[in-house]
N, C-alpha and C positions, 0 to 999 in steps of 0.2 A: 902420421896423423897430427902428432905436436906441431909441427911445421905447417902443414896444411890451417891450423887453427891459429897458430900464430900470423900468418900472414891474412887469413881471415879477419882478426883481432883488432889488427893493427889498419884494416882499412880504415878511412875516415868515417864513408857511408855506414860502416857497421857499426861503429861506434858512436856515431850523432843518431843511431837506433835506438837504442834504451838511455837516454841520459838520465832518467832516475834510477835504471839501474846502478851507471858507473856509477853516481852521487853514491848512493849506497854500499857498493861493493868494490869501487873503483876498477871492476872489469865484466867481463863475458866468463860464462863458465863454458866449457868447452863442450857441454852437451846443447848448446847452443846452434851449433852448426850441426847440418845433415849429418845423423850419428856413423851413418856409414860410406860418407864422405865421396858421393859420386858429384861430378860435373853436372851442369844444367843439362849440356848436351855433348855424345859423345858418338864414337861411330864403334859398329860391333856388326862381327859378319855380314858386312855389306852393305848392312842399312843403318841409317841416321836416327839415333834416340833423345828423341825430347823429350825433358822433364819439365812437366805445368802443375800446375793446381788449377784448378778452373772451381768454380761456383755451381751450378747448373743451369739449365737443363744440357743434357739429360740426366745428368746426375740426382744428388741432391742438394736441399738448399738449408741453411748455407754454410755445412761442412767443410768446403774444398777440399773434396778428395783428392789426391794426388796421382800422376796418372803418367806414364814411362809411353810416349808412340812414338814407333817405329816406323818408319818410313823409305822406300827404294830410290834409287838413281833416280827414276823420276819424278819424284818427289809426291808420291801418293800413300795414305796411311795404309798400313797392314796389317798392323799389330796393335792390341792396345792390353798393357800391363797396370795394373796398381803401383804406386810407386811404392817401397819397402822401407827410403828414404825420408816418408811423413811418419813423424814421432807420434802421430796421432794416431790415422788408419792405417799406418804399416802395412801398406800393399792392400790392404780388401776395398773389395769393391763391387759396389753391387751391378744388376744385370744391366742397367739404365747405361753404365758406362762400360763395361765390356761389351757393349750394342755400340758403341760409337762408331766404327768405322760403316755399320748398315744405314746409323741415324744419317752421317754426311755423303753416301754415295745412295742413300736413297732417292730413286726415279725420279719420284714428287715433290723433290727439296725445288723451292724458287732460287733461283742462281743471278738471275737479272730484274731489277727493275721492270712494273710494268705500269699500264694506265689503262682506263675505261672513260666511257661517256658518265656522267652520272644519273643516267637517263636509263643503264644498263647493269645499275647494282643489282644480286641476283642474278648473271649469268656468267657463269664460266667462262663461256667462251667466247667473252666478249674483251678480253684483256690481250693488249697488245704491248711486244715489248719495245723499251726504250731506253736510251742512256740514261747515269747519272744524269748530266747537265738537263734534259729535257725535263727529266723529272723535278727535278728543282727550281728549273725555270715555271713551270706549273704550277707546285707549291706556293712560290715566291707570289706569282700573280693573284692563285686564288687569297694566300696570306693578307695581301695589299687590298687587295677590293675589299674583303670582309673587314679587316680591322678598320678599314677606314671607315666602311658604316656604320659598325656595331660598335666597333670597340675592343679592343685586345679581351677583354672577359669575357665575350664571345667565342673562345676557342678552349676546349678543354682535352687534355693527354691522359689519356685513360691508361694506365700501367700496372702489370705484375710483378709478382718476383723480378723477372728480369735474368740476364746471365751475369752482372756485375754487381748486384746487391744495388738494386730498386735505383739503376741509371736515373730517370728520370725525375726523384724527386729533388733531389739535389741541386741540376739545371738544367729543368725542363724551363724552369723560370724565363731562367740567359736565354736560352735558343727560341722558346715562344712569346717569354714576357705577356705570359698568363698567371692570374695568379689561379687558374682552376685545374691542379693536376690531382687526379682521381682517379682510386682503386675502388670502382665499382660496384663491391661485393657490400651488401645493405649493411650499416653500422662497422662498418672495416673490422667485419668480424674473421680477424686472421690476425694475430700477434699484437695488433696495435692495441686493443685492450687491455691486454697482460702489460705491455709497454707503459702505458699510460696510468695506470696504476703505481707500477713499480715507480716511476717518474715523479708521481704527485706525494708518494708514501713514502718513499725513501731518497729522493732525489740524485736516482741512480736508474741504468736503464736495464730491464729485467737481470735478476738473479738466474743464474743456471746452475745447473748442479757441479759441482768442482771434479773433475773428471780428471784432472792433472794435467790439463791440454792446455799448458802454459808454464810448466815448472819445466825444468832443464830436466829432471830422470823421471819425469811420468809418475806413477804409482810409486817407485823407488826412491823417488826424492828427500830428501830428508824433511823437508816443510812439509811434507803432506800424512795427510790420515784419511785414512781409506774407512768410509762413510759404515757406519754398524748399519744402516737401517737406507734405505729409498724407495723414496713414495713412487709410483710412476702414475699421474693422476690425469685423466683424460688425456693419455701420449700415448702411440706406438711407437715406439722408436726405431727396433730393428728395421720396419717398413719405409719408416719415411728420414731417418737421422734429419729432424726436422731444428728447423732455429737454430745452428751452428752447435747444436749438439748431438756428437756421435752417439748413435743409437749402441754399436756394440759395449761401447766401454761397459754400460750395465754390465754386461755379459762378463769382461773382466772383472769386474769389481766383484761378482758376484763368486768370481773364481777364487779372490781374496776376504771372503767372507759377509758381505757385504749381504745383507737380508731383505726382498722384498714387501713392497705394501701396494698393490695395485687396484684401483681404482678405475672405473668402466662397465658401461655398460652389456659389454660384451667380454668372451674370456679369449685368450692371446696365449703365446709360446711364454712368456714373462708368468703370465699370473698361472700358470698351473707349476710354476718354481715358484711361488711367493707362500708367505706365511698366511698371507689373507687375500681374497678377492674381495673387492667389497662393491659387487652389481647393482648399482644405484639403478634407479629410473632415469632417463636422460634430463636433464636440464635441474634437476636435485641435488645441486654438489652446492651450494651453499649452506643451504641445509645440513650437512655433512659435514662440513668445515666447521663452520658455528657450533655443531657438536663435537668434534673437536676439541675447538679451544673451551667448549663448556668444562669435557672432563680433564683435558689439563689445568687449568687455572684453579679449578672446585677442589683440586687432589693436591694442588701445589708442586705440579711438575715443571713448571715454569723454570729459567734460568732469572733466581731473583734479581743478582747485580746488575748482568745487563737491563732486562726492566726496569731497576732504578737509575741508570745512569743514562741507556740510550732509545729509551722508548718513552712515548708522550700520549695520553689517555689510556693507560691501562686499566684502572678503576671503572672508566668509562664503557670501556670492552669490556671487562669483568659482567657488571651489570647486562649489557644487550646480550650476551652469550647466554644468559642463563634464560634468556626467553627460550633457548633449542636445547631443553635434554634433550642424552642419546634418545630417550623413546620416544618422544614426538619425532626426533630426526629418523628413524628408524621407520617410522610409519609413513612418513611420506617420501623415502628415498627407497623401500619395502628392501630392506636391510635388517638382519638380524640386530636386535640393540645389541646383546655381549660381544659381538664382533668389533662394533663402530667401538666400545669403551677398549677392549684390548687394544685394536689395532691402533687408539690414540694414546693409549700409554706405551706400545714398542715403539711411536715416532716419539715420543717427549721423554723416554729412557734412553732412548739409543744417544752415545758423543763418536761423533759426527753423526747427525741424517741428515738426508737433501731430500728435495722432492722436483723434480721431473712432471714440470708444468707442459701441458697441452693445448694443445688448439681445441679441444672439447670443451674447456673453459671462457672462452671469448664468444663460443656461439649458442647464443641466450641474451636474452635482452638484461637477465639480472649478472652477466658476467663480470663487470666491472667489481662490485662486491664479489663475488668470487674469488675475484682476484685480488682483493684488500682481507681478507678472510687467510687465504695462503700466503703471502706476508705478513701477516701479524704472525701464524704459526712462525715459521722460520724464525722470525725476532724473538717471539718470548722464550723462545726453545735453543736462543743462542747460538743459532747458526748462518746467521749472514755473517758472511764475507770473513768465514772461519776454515781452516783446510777440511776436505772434505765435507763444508757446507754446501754454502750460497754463493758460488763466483760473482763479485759487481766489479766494474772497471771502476778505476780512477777518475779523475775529474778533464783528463785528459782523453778519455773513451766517451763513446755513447754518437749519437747520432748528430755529432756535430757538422757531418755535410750538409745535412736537411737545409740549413738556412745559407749554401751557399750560394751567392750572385742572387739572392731573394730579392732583398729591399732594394740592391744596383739593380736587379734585373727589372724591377714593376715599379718601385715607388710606393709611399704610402698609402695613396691614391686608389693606385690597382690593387694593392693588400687589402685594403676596407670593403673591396668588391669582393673578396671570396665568397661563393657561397656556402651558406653554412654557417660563417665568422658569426654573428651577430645571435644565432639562435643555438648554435653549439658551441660556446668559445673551448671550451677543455680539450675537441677533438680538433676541429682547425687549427686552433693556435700551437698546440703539440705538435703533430702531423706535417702541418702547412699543407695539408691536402683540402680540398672542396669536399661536403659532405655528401656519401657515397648516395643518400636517397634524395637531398634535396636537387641534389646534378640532376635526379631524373624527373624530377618535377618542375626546375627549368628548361631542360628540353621537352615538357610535356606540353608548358603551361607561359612560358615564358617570363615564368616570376623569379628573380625577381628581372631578370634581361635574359634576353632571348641569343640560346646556344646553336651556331653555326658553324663551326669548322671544329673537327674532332683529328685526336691520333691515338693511332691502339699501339703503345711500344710494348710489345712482348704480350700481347692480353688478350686472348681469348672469351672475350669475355658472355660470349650469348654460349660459350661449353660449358665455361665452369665454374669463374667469381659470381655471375648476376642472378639474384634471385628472379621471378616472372623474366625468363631472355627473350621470349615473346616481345613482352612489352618494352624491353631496354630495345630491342631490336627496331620496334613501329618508333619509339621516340626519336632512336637516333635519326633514322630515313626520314621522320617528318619534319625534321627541325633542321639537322645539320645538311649547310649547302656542299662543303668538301672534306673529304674523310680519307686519312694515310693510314695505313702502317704498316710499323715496321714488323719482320718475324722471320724465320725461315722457310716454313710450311706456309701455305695456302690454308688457310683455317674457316669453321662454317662463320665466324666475326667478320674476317675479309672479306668473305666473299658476298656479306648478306649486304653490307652497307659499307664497303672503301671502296673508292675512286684512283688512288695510287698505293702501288706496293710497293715498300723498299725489302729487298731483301737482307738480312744479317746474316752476322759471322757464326759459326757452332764456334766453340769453345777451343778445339783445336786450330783457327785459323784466324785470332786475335791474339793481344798483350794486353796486359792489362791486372789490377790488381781488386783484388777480394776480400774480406773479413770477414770472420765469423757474428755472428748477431749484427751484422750490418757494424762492423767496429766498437760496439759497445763492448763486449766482454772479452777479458782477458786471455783469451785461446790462442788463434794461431793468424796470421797473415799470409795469404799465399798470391802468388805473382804468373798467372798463365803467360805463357812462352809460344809464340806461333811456330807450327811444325809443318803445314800444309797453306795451300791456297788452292779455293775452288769454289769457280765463279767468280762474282763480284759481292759478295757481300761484304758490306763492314760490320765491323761492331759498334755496339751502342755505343760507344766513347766516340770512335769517329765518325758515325751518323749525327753524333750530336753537335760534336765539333762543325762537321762541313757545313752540315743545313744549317746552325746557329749562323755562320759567318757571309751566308746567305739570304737571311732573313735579319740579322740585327749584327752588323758586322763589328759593330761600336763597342758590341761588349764582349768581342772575341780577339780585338787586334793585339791584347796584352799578351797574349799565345805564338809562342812559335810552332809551334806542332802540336798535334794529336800527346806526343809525349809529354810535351811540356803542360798542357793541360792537364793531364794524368798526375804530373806531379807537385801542380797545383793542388790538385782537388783531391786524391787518393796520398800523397805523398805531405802532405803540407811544405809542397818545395824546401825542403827539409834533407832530400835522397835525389841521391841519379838512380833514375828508372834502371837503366841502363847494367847499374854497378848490383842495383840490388835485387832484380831478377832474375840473374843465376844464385841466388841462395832456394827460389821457388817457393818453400815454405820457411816462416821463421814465427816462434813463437813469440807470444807478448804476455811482460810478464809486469807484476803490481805488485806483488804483495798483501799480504794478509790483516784484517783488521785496519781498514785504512782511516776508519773514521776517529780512528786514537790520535793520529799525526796530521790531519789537516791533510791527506790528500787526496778527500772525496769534496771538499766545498772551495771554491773560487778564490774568497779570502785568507784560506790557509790555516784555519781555526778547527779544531778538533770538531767530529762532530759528523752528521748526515747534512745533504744539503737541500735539506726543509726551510720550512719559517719559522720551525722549532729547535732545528737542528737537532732532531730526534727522527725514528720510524714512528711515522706518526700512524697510530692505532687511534686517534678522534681527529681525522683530517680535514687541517683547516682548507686545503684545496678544495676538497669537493663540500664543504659545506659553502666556500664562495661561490659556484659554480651553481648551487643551489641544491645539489643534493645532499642525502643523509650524510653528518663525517663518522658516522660508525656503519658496521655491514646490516645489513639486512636480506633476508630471504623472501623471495615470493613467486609466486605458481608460474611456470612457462604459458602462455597465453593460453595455448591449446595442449588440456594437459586432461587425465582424467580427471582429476578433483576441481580444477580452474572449468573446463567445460564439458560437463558429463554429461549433457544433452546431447551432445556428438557421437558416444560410443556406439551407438546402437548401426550410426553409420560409421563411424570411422574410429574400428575399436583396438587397433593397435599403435603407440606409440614409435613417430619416425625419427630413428636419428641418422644422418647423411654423411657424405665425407667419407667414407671408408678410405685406408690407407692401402697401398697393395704394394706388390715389392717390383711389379712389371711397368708401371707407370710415374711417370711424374705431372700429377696433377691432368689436365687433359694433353699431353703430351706422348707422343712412342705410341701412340696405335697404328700409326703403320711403321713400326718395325715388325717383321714376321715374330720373332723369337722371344721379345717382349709380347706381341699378341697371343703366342704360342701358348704361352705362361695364362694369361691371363684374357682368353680367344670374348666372351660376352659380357654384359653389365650387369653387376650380381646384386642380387637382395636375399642376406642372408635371413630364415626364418629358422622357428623353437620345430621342431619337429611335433608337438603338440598341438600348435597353430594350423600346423599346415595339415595335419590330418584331417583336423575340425573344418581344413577351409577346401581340403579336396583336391591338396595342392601337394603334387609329385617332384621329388628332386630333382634338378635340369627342367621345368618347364615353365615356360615364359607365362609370367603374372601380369595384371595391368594393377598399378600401384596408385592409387588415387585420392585425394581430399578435397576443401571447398573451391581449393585455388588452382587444381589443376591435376595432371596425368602423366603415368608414361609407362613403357614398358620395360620390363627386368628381367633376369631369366632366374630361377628361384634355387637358390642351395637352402637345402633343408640341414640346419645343424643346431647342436642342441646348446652351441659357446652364445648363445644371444636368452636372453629370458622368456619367458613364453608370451608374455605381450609389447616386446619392441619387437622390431624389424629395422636392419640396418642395411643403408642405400649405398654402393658406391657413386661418385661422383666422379663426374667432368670426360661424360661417355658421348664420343661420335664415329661417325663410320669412314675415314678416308676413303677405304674402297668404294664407295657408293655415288652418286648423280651429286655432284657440288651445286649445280643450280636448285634456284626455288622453282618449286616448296619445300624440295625435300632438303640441299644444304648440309650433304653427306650425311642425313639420319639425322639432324641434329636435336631435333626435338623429342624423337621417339622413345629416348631412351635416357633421357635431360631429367635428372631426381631435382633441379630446381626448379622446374614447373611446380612443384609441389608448394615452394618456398613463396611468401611473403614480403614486400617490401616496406619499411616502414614500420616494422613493428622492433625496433631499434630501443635500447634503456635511455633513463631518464638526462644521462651527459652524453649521447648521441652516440655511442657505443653498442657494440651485438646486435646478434639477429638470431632466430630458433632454426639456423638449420640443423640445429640437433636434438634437436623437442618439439616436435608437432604430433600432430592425430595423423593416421590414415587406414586406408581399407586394404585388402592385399585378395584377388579374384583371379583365379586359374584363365588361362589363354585358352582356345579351342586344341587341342594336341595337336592337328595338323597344323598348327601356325607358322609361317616362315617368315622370317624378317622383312624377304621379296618381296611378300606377299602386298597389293595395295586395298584389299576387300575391309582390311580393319581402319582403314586412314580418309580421311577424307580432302581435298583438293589441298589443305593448309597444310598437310602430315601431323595435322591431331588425330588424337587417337578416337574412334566412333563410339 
């Protein structure tokens, strides 16, 4: 093992890895290296075992789980293990990636390239296949007529997750020299709030909770302290280890004493072990926070020094908190008040606590305060970037791909054309994405210039990002003249409105590298290994690669390869690809308290990297941007008390998104064994509700409000309160007729018909898919999904 770690050590690649480490320590400690020191790839009864880290899907994101596949003589997966080798997940893994070998030999994976008339979006079977070249040849022309008309802003890359941590926003730029790449989902309500907060507040990219998944002995480490207290506040984590943080560590931590505080609206396997649940109404978590910080600051549980030394309008907060006693927060969150006051003195007594920020928090038009709310807690209470706090990377971390090949790729020209730039600048200029509601108002409307040529890399998006997909679906058909994308499966997106399909790689048959929080925080780096080939797919990197040097070869000739890109862009040519993906996983590590020594700000000056060079608790960012610089709370749009003239029609409370453990987002509905798990689209109901509504456990409900419909199949349980109702999301039928109208089920069973566009907070952030009104009406008992007597020609519901 000494030997093994010694010549590890003494590599160049390994060592031009952490050079703030050597600086510091002048070396690697030896739990550095895979603890239990296997090869990347080795052979074992007969068959060939690769070790990867992949990203997801199908996994989750963006953990990189680590993953041992076995593979035979002829070089076909067989086997898929957790690798034991990740210091982080130690071999577990959920069903999403022990499904791997069905997800890649499944029937309906697209294997080749195909093309259609665009006179034939909407039919299946109207897709013919064809080479690489032809399909890029295709591209290339429609590319060239449109931008010569319109103009390169004319074309917009519509993108998810992705399987290499959000490929396209980085150079979508390079390959299209657009400057309009957009995630879809109204107010990019999905991380980039909480991001953008943490961004303008502390000049760092979201805090997570210190989990040890950066220290050389984990939990054992000697830097580390294992958190007294964790909040877990609009997250499920088991479900979904969402945002590069492993869901089970809780479950560790909790093994080392570690105490919870759960927060949700619903109750979970966490909060029936926690000290409190605290079952807010949906979209009332600022409210809740603002109380809070009332009875820490009022009680003086505060950490005074840090406040004085690295916090900037605290006086300021003092004051606006005290507009939310617990008992007003109590009345409008319907929260017991002695609850909300305990459980805010266990989180400002406890050294160390963390809190375990959610996606529950970004969707709501008031999230961004939310999320300036739970940052100040953290700071007064002395736990950013403290062991077992607040993990924030260096200044060396955070999403510095975002701007690469931008300004080479577009010019300032095409940058001042984003849309969005001008009316949202805090979400465009962060981001560098086009603003997910105004994209649909110029492909509606043509303002402010009219959108023709789209790509869907990885995005689904009339399943699961776009609120009304109805209407994302009429705008794109009406406006755009050619439409790609990229994906594995045939999805109801492709097939409603694309003209050419490229097929991609699953995760087992690319290279390629990954970060957890998209590079931002201090976790883990992992490097997927190709084990298989099957078809022709590539992955994102080399779809990006090829079609860029295709369409704009000018700004790809610096490239010799697919790799060398990789370690441009993922590597800061800094590493050979080559040397440092047989380590597969490697931690990255900062160190604690960074804003003491100058290595969270540019200049090198103690300090956050503010305009105060504090956490700023009265932020001058968003008061230039025009909003409040202190939090404020106020009613979800469509709430009881905001519009109580609705209850009589629409008297239950919807929050959306449900997490589950069988899916990844609209993803793995046709694996059988994931379907198994998780076979219809559920709305979970109070069992009080559902008596009053006449409504039997297992039977399909029609879920409806001003904005629209769908149908759910109903579990009666009593973990939701008795006037919410919680929707899973990003539900379609693969089994089913792919042509329109029906589009595999797609709308039938769609919880974002329910949803709004537009109704986004005041710096163009959130949306209420987790706070609206709606009604919840029993199905007839004989109803079958087959059945077409409740539908009518469009597959609305009647």
């Amino acid at each position: 093992m000494e030997k093994d770690y010694q010549d590890w050590r003494d590599n160049p690649t390994m060592r031009a890895w952490h050079p703030e480490r050597l600086n510091a320590r002048g070396d690697f400690t030896i739990s550095d290296v895979n603890d239990l020191n296997k090869p990347w790839q080795w052979q074992e009864d007969g068959l060939t075992v690769t070790r990867t880290s992949p990203w997801s899907p199908p996994g989750c994101h963006p953990v990189g789980c680590s993953l041992k596949l076995y593979t035979d003589e002829s070089g076909k997966l067989v086997k898929v293990e957790g690798d034991e080798n990740n210091p982080v997940t130690q071999g577990r893994l959920c069903v999403r990636c022990l499904t791997l070998k069905d997800y890649i030999y499944n029937p309906s994976r697209i294997l080749h390239p195909m093309k259609r008339d665009p006179k034939e979006r909407g039919n299946a079977d109207a897709w013919v296949e064809v080479t690489w070249d032809e399909a890029f040849s295709l591209i290339k022309e429609n590319y060239d007529r449109i931008t010569a008309q319109y103009g390169r802003e004319s074309i917009v890359c519509f993108a998810g997750t992705g399987r290499e941590g959000g490929t396209m926003a980085p150079f979508g730029s390079r390959m299209l020299c657009t400057p309009n790449y957009c995630y879809s989902q109204s107010g990019y309500a999905c991380y980039c709030p909480r991001m953008a907060a943490s961004s303008y507040l502390l000049g760092a990219a979201y805090p997570e909770i210190d989990y040890a998944g950066g220290l050389a002995g984990r939990y054992d480490d000697p830097e580390y302290d294992v958190p007294e207290c964790i909040v877990i506040w609009g997250k499920e984590p088991l479900a979904s280890n969402p945002d590069g943080f492993f869901g089970h560590a809780v479950i560790d931590l909790m093994r080392r004493g570690a105490r919870l505080i759960v927060v949700d609206p619903r109750s979970n396997w966490l909060s029936t072990r926690a000290d409190y649940l605290l079952q807010l109404r949906p979209g009332t978590d600022a409210a809740l926070a603002m109380a809070w910080l009332n009875v820490i600051i009022s009680e003086g549980l505060y950490d005074e020094d840090f406040v004085e030394y690295w916090c900037y309008g605290f006086e300021q907060l003092a004051e606006r908190v005290k507009e939310m006693p617990p008992s007003k927060a109590a009345e409008i969150c319907g929260i017991d008040e002695e609850a909300i006051v305990k459980s805010a003195r266990m989180y400002a007594e406890a050294t160390p606590a963390s809190i375990a920020w959610g996606l529950a928090l970004d969707q709501k038009a008031n999230g961004m305060q939310v999320g300036h709310c739970l940052i100040a807690l953290m700071a007064i209470c002395g736990n950013i970037d403290v062991p077992g706090g607040m993990r924030i990377g260096d200044k060396t971390m955070g999403l510095n791909e975002a701007g690469f090949g931008f300004e080479e790729g577009l010019g300032k020209e095409l940058i001042s054309k984003m849309i969005g730039a001008k009316e949202y600048p805090a979400y465009c200029g962060l981001i560098l994405n086009s603003h997910a509601d105004l994209t649909l108002r110029a492909m509606e409307t043509g303002d402010p210039y009219p959108i023709k040529m789209g790509f869907f890399a990885g995005n689904n998006l009339l399943s699961c990002t776009s609120a009304e997909p109805e209407r994302w679906m009429s705008a794109i058909n009406n406006s755009m003249e050619f439409v790609i994308a990229f994906d594995v499966f045939m999805t109801p997106s492709a097939q409603a409105t694309c003209d050419v399909f490229l097929p991609l790689a699953t995760i087992a048959e690319r290279e390629g590298v990954v970060q957890t929080h998209y590079g931002s925080s201090p976790v883990t780096m992992g490097f997927m290994n190709k084990a298989i080939s099957q078809g022709e797919g590539m992955s994102d990197m080399e779809l990006c690669y090829n079609l860029g040097k295709v369409l704009n070869p000018h700004l790809w000739d610096q490239y010799e390869d697919v790799r060398d890109f990789i370690e441009h862009l993922r590597l800061g040519k800094k590493y050979c690809y080559e040397d440092i993906r047989k380590e597969v996983v490697l931690q990255r590590v900062s160190g604690y308290r960074k804003y003491e020594t100058g290595l969270l700000r540019r200049d090198g000056k103690p300090g956050f990297n503010t305009s105060t060079g504090r956490v700023e608790l009265w932020s001058y960012a968003f008061q230039r941007f025009g909003d409040d610089p202190l939090p404020y709370y106020i009613e979800p749009q469509y709430s009881p008390v905001q519009t109580p003239e609705l209850l009589e029609e629409y008297p239950f409370v919807l929050t959306t998104g449900a997490r589950t453990y069988a899916f990844f987002h609209s993803e793995n509905r046709q694996i059988p064994y994931c379907r198994e798990l998780n076979p219809d689209p559920i709305l979970e109901i109070n069992p009080k509700s559902a008596s009053e509504k006449g409504i039997a456990d297992g039977q399909w409900v029609k879920v409806s409000n001003q904005f629209g419909s769908c149908l759910l199949k109903a579990k009666v349980t009593p973990i939701v309160k008795e006037d919410v109702v919680h929707a899973q999301h990003g539900w379609w039928f693969p089994e089913e007729n792919g042509s329109m109208p029906n589009l595999y089920g797609n709308f039938r069973s769609n919880i974002n018909n329910l949803v709004p566009n537009f109704h986004f907070g005041k710096l163009g952030f959130g949306a209420p898919f987790k706070c609206l009104l709606c009604n919840v009406e029993p199905v007839a008992e004989n109803y079958d999904t087959d059945m077409g007597v409740v539908w009518d020609k469009f597959g609305k519901l009647v």
